[in-house]
C-alpha positions in Angstrom: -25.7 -31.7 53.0 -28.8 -32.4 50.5 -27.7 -34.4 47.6 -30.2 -33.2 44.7 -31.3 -36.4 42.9 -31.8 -35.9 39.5 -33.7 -38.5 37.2 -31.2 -41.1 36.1 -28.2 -42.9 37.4 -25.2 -42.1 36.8 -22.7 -44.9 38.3 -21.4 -46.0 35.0 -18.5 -43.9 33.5 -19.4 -44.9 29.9 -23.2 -43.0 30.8 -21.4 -40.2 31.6 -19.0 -40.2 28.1 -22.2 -40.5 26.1 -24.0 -37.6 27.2 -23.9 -34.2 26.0 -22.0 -31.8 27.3 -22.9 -29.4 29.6 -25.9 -31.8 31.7 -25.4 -32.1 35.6 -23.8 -35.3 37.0 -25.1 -34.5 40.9 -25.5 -31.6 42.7 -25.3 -31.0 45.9 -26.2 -27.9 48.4 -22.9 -26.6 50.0 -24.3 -23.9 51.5 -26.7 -20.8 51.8 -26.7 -17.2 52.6 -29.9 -14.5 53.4 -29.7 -11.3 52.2 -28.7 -10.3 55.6 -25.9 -12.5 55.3 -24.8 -11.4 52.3 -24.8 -7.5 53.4 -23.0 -8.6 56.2 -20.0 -9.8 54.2 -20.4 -7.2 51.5 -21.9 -4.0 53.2 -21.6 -1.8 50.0 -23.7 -3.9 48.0 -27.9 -3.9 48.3 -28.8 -7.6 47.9 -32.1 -8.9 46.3 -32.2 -12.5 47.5 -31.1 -15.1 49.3 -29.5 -17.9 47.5 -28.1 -21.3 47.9 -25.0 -22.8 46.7 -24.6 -25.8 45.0 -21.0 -28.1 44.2 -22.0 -29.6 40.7 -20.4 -32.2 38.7 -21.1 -31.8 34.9 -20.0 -33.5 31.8 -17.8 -31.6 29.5 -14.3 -32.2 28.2 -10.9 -31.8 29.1 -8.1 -29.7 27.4 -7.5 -32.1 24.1 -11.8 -32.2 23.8 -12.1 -36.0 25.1 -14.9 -36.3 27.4 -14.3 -35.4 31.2 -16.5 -35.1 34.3 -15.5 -31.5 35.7 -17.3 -29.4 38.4 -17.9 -26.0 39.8 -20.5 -23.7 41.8 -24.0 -23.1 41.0 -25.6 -20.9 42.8 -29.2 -20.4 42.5 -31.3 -17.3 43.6 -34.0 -18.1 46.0 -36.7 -15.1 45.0 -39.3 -16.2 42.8 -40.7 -12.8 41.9 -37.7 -12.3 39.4 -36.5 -14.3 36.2 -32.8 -14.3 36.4 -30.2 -13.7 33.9 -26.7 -15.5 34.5 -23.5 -14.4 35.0 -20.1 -16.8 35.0 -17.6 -15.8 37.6 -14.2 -17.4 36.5 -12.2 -17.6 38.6 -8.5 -16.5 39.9 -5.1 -19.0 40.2 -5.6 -21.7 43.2 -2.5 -23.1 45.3 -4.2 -26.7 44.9 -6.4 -29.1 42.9 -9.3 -28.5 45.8 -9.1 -24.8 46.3 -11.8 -24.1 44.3 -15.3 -22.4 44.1 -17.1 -26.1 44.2 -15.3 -26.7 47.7 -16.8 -23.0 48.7 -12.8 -21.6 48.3 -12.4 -18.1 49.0 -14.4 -17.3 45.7 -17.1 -18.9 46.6 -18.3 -16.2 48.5 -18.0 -13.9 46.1 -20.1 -16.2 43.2 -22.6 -16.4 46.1 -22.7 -12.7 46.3 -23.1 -11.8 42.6 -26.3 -14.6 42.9 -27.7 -12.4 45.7 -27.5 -9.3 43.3 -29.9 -10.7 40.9 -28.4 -14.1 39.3 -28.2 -17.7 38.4 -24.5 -17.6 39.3 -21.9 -20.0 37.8 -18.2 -20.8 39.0 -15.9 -23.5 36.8 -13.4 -25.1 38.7 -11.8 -25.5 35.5 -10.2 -28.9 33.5 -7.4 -30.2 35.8 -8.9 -29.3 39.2 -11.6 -30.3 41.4 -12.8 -33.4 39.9 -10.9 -32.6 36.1 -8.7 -35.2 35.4 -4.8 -34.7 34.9 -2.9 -31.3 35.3 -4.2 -28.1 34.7 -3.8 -26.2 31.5 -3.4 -23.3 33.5 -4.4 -19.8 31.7 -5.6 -21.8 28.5 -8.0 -19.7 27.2 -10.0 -22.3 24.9 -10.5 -24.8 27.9 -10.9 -22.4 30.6 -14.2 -21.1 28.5 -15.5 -24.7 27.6 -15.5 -25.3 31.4 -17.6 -22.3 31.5 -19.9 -23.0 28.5 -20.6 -26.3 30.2 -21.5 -24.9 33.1 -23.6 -22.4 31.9 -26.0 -25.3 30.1 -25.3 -27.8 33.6 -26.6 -24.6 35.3 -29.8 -24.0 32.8 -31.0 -27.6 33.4 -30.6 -27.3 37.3 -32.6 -23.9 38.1 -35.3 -25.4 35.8 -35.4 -28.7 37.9 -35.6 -26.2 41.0 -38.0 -24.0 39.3 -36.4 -21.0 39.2 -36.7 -19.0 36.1 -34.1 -17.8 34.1 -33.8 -15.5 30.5 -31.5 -14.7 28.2 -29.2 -12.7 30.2 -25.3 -13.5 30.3 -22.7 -11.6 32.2 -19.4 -12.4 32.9 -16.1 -11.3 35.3 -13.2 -13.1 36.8 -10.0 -11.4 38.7 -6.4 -12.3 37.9 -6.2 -15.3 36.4 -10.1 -15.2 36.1 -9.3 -12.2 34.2 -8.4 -14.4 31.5 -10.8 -16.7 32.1 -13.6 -14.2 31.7 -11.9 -12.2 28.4 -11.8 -16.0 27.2 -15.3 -16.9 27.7 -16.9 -13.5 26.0 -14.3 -14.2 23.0 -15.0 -18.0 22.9 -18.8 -17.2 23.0 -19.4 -14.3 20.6 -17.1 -16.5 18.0 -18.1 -19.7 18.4 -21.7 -20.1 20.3 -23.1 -17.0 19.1 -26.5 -18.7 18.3 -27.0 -20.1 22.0 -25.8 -17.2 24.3 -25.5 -13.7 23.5 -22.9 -11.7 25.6 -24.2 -8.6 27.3 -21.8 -7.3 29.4 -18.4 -8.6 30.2 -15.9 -7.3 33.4 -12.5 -8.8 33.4 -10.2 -7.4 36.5 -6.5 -7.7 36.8 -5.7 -10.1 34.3 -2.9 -11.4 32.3 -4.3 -11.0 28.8 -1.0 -10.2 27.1 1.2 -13.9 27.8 3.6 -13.7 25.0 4.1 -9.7 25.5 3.7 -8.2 28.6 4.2 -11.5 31.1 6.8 -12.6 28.9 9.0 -9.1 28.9 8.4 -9.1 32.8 10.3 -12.4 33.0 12.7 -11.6 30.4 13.6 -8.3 32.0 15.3 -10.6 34.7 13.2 -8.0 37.2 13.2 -9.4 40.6 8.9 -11.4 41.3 8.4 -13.0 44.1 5.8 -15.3 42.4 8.1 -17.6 40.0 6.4 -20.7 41.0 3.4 -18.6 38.0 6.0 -19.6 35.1 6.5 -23.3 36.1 2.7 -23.6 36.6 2.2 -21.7 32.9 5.0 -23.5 31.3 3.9 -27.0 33.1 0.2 -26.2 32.0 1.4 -25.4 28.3 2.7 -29.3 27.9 -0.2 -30.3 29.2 -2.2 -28.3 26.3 0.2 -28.7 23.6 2.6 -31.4 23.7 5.4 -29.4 22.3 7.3 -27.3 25.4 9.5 -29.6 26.5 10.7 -33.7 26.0 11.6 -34.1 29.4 11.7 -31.9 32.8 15.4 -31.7 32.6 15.3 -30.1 28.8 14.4 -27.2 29.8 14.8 -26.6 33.8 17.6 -26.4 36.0 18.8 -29.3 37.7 18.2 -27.6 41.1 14.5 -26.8 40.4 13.5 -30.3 39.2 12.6 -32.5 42.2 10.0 -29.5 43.3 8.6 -29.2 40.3 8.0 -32.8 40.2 6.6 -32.7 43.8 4.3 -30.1 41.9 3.4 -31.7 39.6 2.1 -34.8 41.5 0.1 -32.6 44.0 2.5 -33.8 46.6 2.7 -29.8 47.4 0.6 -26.9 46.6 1.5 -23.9 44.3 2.3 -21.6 47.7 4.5 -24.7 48.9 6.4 -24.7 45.3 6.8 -20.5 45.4 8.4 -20.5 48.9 11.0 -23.4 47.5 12.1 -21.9 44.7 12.4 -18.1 46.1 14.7 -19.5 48.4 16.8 -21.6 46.0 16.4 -18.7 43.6 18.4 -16.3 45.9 20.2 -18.7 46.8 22.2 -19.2 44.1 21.3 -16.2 42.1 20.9 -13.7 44.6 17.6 -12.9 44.0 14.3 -13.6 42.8 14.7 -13.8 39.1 12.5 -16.5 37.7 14.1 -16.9 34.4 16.9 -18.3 36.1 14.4 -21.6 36.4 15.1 -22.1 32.9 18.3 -23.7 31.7 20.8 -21.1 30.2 20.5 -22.5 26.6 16.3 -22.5 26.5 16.3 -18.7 28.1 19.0 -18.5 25.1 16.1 -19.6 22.6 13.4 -17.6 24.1 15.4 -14.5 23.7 17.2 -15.1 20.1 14.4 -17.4 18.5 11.3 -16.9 19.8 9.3 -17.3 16.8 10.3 -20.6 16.9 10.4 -21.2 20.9 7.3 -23.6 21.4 6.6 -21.7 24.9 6.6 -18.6 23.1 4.1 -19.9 20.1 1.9 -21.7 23.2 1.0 -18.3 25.0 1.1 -16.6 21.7 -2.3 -18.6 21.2 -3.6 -17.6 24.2 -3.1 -14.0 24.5 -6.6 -12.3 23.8 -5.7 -8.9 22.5 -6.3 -9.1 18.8 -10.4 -9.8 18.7 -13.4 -7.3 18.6 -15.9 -8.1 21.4 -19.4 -6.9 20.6 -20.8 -6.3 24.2 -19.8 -3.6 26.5 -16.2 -4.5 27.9 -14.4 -2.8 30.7 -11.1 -4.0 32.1 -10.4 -3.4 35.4 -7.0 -2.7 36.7 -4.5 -1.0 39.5 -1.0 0.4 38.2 0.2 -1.0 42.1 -0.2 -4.4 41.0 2.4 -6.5 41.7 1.9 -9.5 40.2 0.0 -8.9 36.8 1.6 -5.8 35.4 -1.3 -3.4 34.7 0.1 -2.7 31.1 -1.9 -6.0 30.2 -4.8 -4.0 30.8 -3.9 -1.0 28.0 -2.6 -3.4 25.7 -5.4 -5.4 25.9 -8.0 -2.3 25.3 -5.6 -0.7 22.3 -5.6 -4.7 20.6 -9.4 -4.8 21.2 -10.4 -1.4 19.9 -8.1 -1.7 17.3 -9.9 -5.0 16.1 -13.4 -3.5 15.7 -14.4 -3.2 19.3 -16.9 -0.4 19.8 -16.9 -0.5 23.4 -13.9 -1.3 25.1 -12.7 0.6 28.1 -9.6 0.2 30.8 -10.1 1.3 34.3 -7.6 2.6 36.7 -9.3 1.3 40.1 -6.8 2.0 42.7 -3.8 3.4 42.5 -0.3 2.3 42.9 -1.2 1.8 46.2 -3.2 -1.2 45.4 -0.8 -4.6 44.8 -2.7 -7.4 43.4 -4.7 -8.6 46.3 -5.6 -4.6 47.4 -6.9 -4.3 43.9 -9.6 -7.0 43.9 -11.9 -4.4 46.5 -11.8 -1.4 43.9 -12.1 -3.9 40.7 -14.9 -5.5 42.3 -16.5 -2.4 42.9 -16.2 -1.4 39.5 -17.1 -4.4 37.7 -20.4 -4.7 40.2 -21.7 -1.5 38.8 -21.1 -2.4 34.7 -22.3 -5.3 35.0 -25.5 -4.2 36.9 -26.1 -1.3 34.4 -26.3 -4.0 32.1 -28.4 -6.6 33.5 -31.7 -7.6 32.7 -33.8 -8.9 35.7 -37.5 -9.4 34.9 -39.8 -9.0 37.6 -42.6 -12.4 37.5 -44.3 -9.6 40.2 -43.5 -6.4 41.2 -44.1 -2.7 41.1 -41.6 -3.4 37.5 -43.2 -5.9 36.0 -45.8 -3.0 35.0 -43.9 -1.4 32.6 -42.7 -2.6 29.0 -38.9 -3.7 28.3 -37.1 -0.4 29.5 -34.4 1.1 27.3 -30.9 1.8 28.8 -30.5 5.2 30.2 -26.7 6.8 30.9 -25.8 8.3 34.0 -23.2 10.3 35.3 -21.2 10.2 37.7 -21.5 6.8 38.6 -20.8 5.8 41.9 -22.8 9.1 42.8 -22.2 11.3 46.2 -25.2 13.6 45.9 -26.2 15.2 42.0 -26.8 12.1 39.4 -27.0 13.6 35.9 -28.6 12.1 32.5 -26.1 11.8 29.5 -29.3 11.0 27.7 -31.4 14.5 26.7 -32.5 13.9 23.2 -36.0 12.9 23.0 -36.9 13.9 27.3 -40.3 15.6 26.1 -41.2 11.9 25.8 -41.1 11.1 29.4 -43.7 12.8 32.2 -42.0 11.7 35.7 -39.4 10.0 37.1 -39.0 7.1 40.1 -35.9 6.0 42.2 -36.8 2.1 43.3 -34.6 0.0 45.0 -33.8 -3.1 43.4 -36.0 -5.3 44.6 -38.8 -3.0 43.1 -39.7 -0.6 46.1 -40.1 2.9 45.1 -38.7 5.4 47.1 -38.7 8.5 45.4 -42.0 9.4 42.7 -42.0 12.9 41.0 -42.9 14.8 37.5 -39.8 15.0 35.4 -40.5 18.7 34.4 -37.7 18.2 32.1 -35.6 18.3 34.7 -31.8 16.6 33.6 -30.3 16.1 37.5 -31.4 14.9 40.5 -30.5 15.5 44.0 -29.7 12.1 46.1 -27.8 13.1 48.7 -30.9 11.4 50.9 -30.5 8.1 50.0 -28.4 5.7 52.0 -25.3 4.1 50.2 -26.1 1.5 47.8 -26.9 0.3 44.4 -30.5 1.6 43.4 -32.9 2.1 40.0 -34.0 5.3 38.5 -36.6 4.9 35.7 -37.7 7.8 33.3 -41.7 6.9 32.3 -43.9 8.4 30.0 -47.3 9.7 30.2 -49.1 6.0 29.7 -46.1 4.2 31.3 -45.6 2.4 27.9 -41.9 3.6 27.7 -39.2 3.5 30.1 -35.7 4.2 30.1 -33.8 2.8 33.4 -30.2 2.8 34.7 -28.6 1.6 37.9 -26.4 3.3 40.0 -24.8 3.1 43.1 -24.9 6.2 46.0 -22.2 6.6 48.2 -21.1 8.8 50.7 -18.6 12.0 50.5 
């Protein structure tokens, strides 16, 4: 392990409370990856670079705002012919305070694999794990995107002390709870922080956008979920937020439940630990896996006769994020097989956002009902990979690219391609003289007068993801798009 030492000292806590938010505390390299590597564990994907991984610490705050030292990934592309845009992977529920993308968790990988695409690549452990103090406020929206924001500056200030260069490129996705997180960030950004990032593409998969609607009628509906041990750790994370769920344990939860929730609570066992207890004692004494049967008779009561007043109710009432208009390109990602965040958060989600003002909002059907939750993430991924590479901008310090001015945004159809990639784009095609296919990392592959031509045959390439560029006469003007070939 290299432990990156940065310029001052930071062994006094009180330094640490006095500093900005969003500057690195230490950084260390966790791990590293070639492209090889990388292809290895993600064959469908062309890789640019090779990266390394670091776990940061970073100051920032914790749910109420007081100052906190949190941590997450950083990973840093290793290429120095590009500058790098940066995207914020947030991401999806843990089973313990350790299980996260700064201790290389399952996620990790995939933050390292979005870096080796073309990105300074961020991962937030979020407030309340890894090195967050107290419990965490899980699928709060406002602290899940400061954790983010944070990281995003803590990540700025380490590519520069490693010389990498970076512009003002900012893409975001997360899966299931990530979901969330992600939706959370773009809204959190493009209201409140407007004047330091701008949002260009955002790719939210699987998540549970609608709290107080579409989770909270799948709990009501007393439907059998074999994941109850989600609404002690959303109910738990809610009185951490707010304050106002509960007095005590025993207000609001049966007697039965309480010394495992407790355990829970203390980290004395993980979230899988807690779901196993509490299906058993759940059909056990109910007969099946309900979960609302966790909640005393007379607080289900309230939810279901008063739940404008019901504090629960009101707490993920201020966390749904289906009522605000995003301004960058937004596609939600989603399988109708999921099992664990009912897909109709998805289509409620897009209807809220659209109807709010949002120009270009879009759900996607990714797999099928085939797909449960955990099938879903290889078709989401897919999906979210290719909008969010249509939309970033990677500069080229020196390449065959770097040539050309800022290109325009060319549309493409259909996208994943088998063999015939169409333009959507035909007005103004006099303009451009020939065409080039490149791969990402700038070598051309295919060079040839556009002759007005509005499809292309590409049934020669190999799969992957791949640039064509439309130029004009005196290479002055481009339009580009990125696509990804696969086979029939």
């Amino acid at each position: 392990m290299m432990k990156l030492l940065l310029s001052f000292s930071f062994s006094v806590a009180l330094s640490v409370m006095m500093m900005a938010q969003g500057q690195i505390v230490s950084a260390e390299l966790v791990s590293s990856a070639t492209q090889q590597q990388l292809s290895a564990s993600y064959p469908i994907f062309n890789f640019l670079t090779d990266v390394d991984a670091y776990s940061v610490t970073y100051t920032s705050v914790d749910v109420h705002g007081d100052p906190d030292t949190l941590s997450g990934l950083v990973v840093i592309p290793l290429d120095s012919t590009y500058i790098y845009p940066r995207i914020a992977y947030m991401h999806g529920t843990v089973t313990d305070r350790w299980a996260v993308p700064s201790q290389m968790s399952g996620e990790g990988g995939i933050t390292m694999a979005f870096s080796g695409m073309g990105s300074v690549a961020v991962a937030p452990d979020y407030p309340g794990l890894g090195t967050g103090r107290g419990f965490h406020p899980y699928v709060h929206a406002e602290s899940q995107a400061r954790s983010g924001i944070d990281l995003l500056r803590a990540a700025s200030e380490l590519a520069s002390n490693l010389g990498v260069l970076i512009n003002d490129g900012l893409l975001m996705a997360g899966y299931s709870q990530g979901g969330h997180g992600a939706l959370g960030l773009h809204k959190e950004i493009e209201e409140k922080y407007a004047a330091e990032f701008t949002v260009d593409a955002s790719a939210p998969m699987s998540g549970p956008y609608s709290l107080s609607d579409i989770m909270l009628q799948n709990t009501l509906d007393s439907n059998v979920y074999f994941f109850p041990s989600y609404l002690v750790n959303i109910t738990v994370g809610m009185q951490t937020a707010y304050g106002t769920i509960y007095d005590s344990l025993e207000q609001i939860f049966e007697s039965a439940f309480i010394a495992d929730i407790e355990q829970f609570i203390s980290e004395e066992i993980s979230l899988t630990d807690l779901n196993e207890v509490l299906i058993s004692k759940l059909i056990q004494q109910e007969g099946a896996s309900i979960p609302l049967f966790i909640f005393k008779e007379s607080f289900r009561q309230e939810i279901i006769n008063d739940p404008e007043n019901n504090p629960l109710i009101i707490a993920l009432k201020d966390n749904d994020l289906v009522d605000w208009a995003p301004q960058a390109p937004t596609r939600l990602y989603y399988c109708i097989g999921d099992d664990q965040v009912p897909y109709q958060n998805s289509l409620v989600a897009e209807a809220g956002l659209i109807a709010a003002g949002g120009t270009n909002v879009q759900a996607i059907e990714s797999g099928g009902i085939i797909f449960d939750h955990g099938a879903c993430a290889t078709p989401a991924f897919f999906g979210a990979s290719n909008h969010l590479l249509f939309h970033q901008e990677l500069g080229m310090v020196s390449s065959l690219i770097s040539q050309f001015s800022k290109p325009e945004k060319l549309a493409v159809f259909p996208n994943p391609v088998f063999d015939i990639l169409n333009m959507a784009d035909l007005e103004e095609l006099e303009t451009f003289q020939s065409y080039r296919v490149l791969t990402p990392d700038g070598r051309v592959l295919i060079q040839q007068p556009l002759n007005g031509r509005r499809s292309f045959d590409l049934s020669q390439l190999q799969d992957g993801f791949y640039i064509i560029m439309l130029l004009d006469e005196n290479l002055q003007r481009t339009k580009r798009a990125t696509f990804i070939k696969v086979s029939n």
